[in-house]
C-alpha positions in Angstrom: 11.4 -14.1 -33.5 8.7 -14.9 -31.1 7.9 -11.1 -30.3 7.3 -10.6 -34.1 4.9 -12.5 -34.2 2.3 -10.1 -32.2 3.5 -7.1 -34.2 0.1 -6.4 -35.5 -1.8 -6.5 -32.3 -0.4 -4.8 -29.3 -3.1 -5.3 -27.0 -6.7 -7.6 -26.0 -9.9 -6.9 -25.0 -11.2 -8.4 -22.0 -15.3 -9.3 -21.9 -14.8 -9.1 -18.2 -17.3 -10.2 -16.1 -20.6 -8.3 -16.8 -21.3 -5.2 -19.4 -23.9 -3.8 -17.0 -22.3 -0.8 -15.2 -24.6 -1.3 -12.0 -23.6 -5.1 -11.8 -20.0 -4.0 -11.9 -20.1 -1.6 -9.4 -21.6 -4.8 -7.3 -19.1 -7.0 -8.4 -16.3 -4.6 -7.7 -17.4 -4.4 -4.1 -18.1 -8.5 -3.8 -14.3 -9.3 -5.6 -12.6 -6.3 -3.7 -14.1 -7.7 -0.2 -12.8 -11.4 -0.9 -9.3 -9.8 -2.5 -8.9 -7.9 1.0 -10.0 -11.1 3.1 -8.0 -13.2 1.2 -4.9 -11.3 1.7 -5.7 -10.5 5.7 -6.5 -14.2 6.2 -2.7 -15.8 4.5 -1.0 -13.0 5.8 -2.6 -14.0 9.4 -1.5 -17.3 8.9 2.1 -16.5 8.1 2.4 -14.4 11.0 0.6 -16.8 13.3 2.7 -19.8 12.2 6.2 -17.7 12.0 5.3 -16.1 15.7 4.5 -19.0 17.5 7.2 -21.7 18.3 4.4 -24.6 18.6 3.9 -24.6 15.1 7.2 -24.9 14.0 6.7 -28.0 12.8 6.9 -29.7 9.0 3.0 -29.1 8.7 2.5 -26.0 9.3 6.1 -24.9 7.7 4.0 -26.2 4.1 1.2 -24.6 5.3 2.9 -21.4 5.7 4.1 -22.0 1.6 0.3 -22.7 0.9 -0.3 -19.0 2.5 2.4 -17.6 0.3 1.6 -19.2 -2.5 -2.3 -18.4 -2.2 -1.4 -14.4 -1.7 1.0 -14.1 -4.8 -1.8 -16.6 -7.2 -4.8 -14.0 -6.2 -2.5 -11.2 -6.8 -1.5 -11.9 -10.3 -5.2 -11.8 -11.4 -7.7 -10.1 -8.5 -5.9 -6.6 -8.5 -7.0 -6.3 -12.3 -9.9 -7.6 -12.3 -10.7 -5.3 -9.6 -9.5 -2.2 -12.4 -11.3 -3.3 -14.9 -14.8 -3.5 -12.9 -14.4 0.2 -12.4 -13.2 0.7 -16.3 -15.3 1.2 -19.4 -12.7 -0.3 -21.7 -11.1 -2.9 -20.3 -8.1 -4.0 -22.2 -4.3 -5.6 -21.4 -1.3 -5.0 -23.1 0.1 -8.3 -25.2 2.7 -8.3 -23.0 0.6 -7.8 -19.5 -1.2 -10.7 -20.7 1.7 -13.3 -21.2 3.3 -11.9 -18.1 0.4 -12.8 -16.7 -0.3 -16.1 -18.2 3.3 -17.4 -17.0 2.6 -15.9 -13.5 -0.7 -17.8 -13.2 1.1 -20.8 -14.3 3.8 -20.6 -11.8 1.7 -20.4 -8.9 -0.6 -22.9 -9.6 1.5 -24.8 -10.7 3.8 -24.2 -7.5 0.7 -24.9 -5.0 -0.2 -28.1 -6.8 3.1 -29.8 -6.2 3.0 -28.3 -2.7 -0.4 -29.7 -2.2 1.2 -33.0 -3.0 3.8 -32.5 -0.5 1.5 -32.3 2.1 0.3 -35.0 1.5 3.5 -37.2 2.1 3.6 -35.1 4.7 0.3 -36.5 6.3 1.8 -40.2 5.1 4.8 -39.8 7.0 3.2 -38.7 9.9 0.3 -41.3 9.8 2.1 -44.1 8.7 5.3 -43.8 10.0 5.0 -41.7 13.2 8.4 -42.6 15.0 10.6 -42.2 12.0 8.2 -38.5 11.0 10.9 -36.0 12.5 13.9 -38.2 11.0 12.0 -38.5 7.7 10.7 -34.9 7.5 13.7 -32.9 8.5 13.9 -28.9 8.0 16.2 -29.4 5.1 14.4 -32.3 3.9 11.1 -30.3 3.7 13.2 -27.1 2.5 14.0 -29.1 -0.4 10.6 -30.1 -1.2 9.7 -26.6 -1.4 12.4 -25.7 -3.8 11.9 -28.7 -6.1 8.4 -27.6 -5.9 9.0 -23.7 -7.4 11.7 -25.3 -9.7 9.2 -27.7 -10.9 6.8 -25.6 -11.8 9.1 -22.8 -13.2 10.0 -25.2 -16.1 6.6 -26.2 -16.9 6.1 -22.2 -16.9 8.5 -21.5 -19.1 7.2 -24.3 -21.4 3.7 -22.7 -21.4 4.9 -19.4 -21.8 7.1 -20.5 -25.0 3.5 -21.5 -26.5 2.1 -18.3 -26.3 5.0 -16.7 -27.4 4.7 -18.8 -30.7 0.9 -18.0 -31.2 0.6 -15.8 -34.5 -2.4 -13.3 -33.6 -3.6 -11.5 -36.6 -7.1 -9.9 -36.1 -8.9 -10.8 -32.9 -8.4 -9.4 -30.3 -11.5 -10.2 -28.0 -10.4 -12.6 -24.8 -13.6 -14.2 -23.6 -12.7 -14.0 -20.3 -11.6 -11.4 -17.4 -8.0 -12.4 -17.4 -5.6 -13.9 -19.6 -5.6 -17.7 -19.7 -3.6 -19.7 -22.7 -6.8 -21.4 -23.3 -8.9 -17.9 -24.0 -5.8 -17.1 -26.1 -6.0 -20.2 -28.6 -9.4 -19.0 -29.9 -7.6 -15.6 -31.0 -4.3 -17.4 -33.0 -4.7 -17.6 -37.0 -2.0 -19.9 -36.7 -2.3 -23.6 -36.5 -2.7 -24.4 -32.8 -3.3 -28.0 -33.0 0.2 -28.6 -31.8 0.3 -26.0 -29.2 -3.2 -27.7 -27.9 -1.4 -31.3 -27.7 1.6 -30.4 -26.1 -0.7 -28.3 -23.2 -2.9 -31.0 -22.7 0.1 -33.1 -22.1 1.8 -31.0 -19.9 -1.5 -30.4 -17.6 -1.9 -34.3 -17.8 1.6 -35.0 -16.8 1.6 -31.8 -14.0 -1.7 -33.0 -13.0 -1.2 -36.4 -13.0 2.3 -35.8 -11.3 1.0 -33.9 -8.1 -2.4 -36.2 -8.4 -1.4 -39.9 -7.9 0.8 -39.0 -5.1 -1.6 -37.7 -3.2 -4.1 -40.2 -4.2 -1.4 -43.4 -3.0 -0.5 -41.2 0.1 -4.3 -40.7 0.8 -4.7 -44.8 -0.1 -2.2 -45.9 2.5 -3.5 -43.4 5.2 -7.2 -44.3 4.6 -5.6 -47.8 5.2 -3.9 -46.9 8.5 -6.1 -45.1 10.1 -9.1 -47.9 9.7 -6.2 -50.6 11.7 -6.6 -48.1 14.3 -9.0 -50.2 17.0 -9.8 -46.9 19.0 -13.1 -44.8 17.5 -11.2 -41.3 19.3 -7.4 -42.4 17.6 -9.2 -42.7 13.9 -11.0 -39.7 14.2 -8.0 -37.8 15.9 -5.8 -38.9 12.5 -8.1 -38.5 10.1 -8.8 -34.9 11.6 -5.1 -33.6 10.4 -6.3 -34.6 6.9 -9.3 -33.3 6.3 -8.5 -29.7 5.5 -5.6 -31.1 3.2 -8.9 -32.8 1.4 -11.2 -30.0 0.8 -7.8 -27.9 -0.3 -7.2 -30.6 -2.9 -10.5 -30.9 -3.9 -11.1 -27.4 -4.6 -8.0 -26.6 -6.2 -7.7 -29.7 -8.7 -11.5 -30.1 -9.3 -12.0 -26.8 -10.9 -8.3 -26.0 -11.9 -8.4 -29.2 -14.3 -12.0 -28.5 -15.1 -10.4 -25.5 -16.5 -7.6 -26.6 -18.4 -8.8 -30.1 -19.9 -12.4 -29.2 -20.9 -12.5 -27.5 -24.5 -12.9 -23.2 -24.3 -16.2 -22.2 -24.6 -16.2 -18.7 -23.9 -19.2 -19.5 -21.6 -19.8 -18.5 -17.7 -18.9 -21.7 -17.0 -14.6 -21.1 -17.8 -15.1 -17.7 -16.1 -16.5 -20.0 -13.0 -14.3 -22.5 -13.0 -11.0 -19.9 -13.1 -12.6 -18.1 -10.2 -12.9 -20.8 -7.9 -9.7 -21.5 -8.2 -7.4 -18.1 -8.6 -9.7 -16.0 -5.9 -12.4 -18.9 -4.1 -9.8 -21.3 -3.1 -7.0 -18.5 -1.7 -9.7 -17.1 0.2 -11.4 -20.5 2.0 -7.8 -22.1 2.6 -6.3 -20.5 5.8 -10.0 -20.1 6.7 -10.3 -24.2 6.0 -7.2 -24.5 7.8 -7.5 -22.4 10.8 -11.6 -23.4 11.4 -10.9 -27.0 11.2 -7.7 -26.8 13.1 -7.2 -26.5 16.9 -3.3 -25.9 17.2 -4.1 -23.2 14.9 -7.2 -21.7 16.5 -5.4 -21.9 19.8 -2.3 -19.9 18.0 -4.5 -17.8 16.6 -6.2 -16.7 19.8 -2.2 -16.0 21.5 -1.5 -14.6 18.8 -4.2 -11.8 18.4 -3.6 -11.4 22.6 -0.5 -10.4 22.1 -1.5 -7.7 19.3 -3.9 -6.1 21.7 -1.8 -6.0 24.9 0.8 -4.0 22.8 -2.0 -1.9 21.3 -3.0 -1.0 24.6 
């Protein structure tokens, strides 16, 4: 019954990012450049962390997630937006674009729970440093993970089920260079109103969800670390968290930018979706690895042990 629905349209029209064919052709090369760093970078880390036994440790086991997740979330939208800069009609199938819509969901949704992770994680290790390897065991953390995907599979699947009940009757113009159930609202002839409550709710409660337990883990840290008397202890502890911060910064900040402000159509949600689907998969391993000096040093082994079989 849900299929029927889109009967009369069987595909959209993406705006993209610019009309002018020169800007394009620019933009191509700028989005193709981050797409390939992006993918070099978090496939770097995996292999660094997976390689090299001194970060087999809870930590970097998330952060090796974070790399996963951050290639799949810039694949489901980079590689066409990549086609399209090079195509004079740039249009998606109705069924590319909820394919894609539940793909961006799951990943994001995925990395936000894992970013919350993390930050127990950081708790645990902060907080509670002689009970850290009892408290975050392998299966332990294993399980995180897994909750984590599960998680965000449902909420996925709840999205999804609201696109698939959108009636679309003429439009067929997406503001936007991807597909995003907010651009799609804008399109329905159907009354969204309830479709537009239940999303905001289930942002607010995913958001929410992931958010305050990083913010009390974050509370309790901050709280630790300043009853440390030494200046070189505080710093050294609140050095493991910074790179968590900026990740959570830039990956909440714009993603619920995105999702609670109302569609415009304007540069502004185009900005906003970029940061987060192709900025923030790009800067993490580099936040990660610049900022981090078990990584750097791995990183260094590593890339020494690529060249003396190379040679």
């Amino acid at each position: 019954m849900a299929w029927r629905n889109h009967s009369t349209i069987t595909e959209f029209i993406l705006t993209g990012l610019s009309n002018n064919p020169h800007i394009e052709a620019l933009l191509f090369v700028f989005f193709l450049g981050i797409y390939l760093l992006t993918v070099t970078g978090n496939l770097m880390m995996l292999l660094v962390i997976r390689t090299d036994a001194r970060l087999h440790t809870p930590m970097y086991f998330f952060l090796s997630n974070l790399s996963f997740l951050d290639l799949c979330f810039s694949s489901v939208t980079e590689p066409k937006l990549l086609k399209d800069l090079l195509s004079e009609k740039k249009t998606i199938s109705v069924k590319g674009c909820l394919t894609q819509v539940f793909f961006v969901f799951i990943t994001a949704g995925t990395e936000a729970f894992l970013l919350s992770v993390m930050a127990y994680d950081r708790y645990a290790a902060i907080c509670h440093p002689l009970l850290y390897g009892q408290v975050m065991s392998s299966q332990f953390c294993v399980k995180l993970v897994f909750i984590s995907w599960c998680l965000a599979s449902f909420n996925s699947v709840v999205i999804l089920l609201l696109a698939l009940n959108l009636d679309f009757c003429e439009a067929q113009t997406i503001h936007h260079y991807t597909c995003e159930l907010p651009s799609l609202f804008p399109l329905s002839c159907s009354d969204i109103s309830i479709n537009i409550d239940i999303l905001i709710c289930s942002i607010l409660l995913h958001g929410l969800g992931t958010f305050l337990p990083i913010f009390f883990s974050y509370a309790r840290i901050v709280s630790t670390i300043l009853s440390i008397s030494s200046t070189s202890g505080r710093t050294k502890a609140f050095s493991t968290c910074s790179s968590h911060l900026i990740a959570v910064t830039l990956f909440f900040g714009s993603g619920l930018i995105r999702y609670l402000m109302p569609t415009s159509g304007s540069s502004l949600d185009m900005l906003s979706s970029l940061q987060y689907s192709a900025v923030t998969p790009l800067l993490n391993p580099l936040i990660y690895s610049l900022k981090n000096q078990e990584v750097k040093a791995a990183v260094r082994r590593t890339l020494g042990k690529i060249l003396h079989y190379l040679r």
